[in-house]
The first five atom37 places (N, CA, C, CB, O) and aatype in JSON, in Angstrom:
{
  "aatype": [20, 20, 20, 20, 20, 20, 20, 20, 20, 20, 20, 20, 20, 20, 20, 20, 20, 20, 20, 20, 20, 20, 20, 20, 20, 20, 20, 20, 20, 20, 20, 20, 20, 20, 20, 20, 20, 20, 20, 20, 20, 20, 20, 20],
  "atom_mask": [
    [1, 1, 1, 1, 1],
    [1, 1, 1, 1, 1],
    [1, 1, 1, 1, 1],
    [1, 1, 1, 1, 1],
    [1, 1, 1, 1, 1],
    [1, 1, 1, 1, 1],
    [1, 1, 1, 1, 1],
    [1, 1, 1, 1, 1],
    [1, 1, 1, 1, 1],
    [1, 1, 1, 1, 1],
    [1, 1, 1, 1, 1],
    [1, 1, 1, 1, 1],
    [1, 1, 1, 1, 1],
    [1, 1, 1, 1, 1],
    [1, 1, 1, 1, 1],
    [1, 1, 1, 1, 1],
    [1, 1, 1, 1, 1],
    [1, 1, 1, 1, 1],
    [1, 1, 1, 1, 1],
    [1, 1, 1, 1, 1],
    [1, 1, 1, 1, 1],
    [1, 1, 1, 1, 1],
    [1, 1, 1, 1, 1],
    [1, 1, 1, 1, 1],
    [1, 1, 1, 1, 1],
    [1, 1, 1, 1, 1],
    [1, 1, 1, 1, 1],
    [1, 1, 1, 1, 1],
    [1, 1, 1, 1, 1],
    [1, 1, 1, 1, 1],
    [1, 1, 1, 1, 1],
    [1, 1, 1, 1, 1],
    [1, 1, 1, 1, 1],
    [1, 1, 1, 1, 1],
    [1, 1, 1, 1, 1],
    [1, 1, 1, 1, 1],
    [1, 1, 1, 1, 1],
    [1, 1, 1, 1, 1],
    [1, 1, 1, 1, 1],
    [1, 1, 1, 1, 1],
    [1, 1, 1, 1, 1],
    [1, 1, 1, 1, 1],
    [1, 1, 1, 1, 1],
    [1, 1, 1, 1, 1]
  ],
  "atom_positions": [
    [[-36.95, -40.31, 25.91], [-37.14, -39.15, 25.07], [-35.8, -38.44, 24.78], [-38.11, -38.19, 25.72], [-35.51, -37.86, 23.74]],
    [[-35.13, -38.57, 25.77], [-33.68, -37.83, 25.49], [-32.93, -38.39, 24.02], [-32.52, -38.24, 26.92], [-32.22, -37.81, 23.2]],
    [[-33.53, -39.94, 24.12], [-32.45, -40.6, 23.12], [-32.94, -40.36, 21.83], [-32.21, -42.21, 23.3], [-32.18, -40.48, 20.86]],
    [[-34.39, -39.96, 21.66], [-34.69, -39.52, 20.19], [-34.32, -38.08, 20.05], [-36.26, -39.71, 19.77], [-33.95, -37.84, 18.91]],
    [[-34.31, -37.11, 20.8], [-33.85, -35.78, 20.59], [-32.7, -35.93, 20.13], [-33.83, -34.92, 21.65], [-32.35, -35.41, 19.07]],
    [[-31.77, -36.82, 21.0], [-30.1, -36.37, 19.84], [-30.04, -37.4, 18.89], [-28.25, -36.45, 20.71], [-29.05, -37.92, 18.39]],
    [[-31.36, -37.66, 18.68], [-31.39, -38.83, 17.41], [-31.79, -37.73, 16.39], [-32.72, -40.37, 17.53], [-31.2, -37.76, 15.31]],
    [[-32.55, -36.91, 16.57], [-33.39, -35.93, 15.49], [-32.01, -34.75, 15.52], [-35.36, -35.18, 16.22], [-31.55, -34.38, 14.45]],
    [[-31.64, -34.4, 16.39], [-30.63, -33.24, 16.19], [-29.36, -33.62, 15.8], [-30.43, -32.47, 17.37], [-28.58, -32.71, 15.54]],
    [[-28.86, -35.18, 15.67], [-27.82, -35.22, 15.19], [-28.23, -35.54, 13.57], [-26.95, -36.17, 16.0], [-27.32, -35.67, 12.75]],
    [[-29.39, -35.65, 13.22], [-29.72, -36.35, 11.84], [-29.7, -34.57, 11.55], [-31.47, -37.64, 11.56], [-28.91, -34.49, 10.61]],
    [[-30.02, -33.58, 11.77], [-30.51, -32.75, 11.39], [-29.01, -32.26, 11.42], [-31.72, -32.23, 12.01], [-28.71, -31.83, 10.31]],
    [[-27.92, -32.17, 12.36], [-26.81, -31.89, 11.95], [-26.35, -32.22, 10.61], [-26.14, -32.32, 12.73], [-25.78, -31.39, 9.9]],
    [[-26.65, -33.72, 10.18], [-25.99, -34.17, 8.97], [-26.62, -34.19, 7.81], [-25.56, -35.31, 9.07], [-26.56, -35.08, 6.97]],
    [[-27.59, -32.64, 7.72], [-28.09, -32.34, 6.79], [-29.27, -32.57, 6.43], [-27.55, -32.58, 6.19], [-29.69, -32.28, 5.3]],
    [[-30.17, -33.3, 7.61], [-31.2, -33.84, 6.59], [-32.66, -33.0, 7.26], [-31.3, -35.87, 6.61], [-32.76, -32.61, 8.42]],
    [[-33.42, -32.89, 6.48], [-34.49, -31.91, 6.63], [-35.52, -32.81, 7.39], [-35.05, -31.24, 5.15], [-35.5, -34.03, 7.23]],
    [[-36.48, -32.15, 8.25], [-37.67, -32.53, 9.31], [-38.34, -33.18, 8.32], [-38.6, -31.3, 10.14], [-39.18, -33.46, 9.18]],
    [[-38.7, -33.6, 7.5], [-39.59, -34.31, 6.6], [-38.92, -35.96, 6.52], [-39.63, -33.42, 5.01], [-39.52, -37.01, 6.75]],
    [[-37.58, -35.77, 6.13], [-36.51, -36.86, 5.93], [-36.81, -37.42, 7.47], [-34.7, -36.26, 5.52], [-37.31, -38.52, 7.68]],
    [[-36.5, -36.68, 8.3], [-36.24, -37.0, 9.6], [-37.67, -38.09, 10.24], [-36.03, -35.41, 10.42], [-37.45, -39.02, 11.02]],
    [[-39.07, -37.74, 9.72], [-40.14, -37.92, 10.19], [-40.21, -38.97, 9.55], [-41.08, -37.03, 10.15], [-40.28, -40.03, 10.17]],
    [[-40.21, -38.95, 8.06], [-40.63, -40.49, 7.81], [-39.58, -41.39, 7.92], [-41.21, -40.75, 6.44], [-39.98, -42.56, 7.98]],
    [[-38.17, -41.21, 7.98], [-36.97, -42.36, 8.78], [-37.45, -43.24, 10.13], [-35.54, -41.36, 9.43], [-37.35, -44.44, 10.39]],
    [[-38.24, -41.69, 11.12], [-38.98, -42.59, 12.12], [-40.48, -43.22, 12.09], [-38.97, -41.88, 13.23], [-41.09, -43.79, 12.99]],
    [[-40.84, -42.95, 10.89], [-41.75, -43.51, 10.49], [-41.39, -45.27, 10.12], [-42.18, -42.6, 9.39], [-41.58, -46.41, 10.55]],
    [[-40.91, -44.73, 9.33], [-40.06, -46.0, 8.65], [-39.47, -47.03, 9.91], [-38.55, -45.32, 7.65], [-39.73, -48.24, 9.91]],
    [[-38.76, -46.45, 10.86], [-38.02, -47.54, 12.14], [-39.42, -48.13, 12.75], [-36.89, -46.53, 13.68], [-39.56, -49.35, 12.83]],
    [[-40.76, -46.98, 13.3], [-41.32, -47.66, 14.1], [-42.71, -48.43, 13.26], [-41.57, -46.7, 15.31], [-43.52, -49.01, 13.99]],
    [[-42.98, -48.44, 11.75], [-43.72, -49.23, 11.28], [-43.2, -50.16, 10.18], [-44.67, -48.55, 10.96], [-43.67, -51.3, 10.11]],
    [[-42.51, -49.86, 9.54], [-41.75, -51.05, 9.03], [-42.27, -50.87, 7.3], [-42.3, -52.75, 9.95], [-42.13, -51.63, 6.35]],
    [[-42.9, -49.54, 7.4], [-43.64, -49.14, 6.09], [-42.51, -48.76, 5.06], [-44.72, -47.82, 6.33], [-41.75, -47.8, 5.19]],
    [[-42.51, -49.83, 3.81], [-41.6, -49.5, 2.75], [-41.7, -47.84, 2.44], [-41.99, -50.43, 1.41], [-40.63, -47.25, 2.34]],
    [[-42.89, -47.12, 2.3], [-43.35, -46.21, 1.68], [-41.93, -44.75, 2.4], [-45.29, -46.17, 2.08], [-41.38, -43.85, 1.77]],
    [[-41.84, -45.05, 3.61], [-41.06, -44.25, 4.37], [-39.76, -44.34, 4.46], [-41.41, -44.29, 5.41], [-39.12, -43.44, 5.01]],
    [[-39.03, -45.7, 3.82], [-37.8, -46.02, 3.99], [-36.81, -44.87, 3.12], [-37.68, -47.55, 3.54], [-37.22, -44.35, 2.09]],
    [[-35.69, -44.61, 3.6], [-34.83, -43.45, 3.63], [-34.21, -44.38, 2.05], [-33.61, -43.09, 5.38], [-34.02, -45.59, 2.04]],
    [[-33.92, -43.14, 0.43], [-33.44, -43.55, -0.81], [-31.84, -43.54, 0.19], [-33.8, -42.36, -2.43], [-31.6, -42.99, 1.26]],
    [[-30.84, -44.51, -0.83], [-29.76, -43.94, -0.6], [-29.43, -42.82, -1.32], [-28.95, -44.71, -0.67], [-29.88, -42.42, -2.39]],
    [[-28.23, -42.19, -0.3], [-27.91, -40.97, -1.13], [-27.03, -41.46, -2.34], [-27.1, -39.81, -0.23], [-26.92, -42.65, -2.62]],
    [[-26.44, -40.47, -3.02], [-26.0, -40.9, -4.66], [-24.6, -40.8, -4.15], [-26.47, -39.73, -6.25], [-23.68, -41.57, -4.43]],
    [[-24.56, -39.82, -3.39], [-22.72, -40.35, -2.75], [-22.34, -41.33, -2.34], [-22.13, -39.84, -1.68], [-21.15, -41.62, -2.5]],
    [[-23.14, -42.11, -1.73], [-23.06, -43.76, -1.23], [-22.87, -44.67, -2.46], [-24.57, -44.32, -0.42], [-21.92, -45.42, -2.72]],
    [[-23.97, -44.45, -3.14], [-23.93, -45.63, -4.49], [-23.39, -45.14, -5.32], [-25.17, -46.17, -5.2], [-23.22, -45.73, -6.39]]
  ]
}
């Protein structure tokens, strides 16, 4: 449990809101396209 807390508080450091945050781990622990994180537009 420790290792998802500074998983959620460092994501949340780098800006990203509890919604982003929920379905990212949505997305890692089901594999559901629907949840996968857009890239940001600074990346591409």
């Amino acid at each position: 449990m420790q290792e998802n807390a500074r998983l959620i508080l460092g994501l949340r450091a780098k800006g990203w809101t509890d919604t982003e945050i929920a379905d990212f781990l949505l997305y890692i622990e089901s594999g559901d396209e629907q949840y996968k994180p857009a890239p940001n537009k600074e990346e591409s």
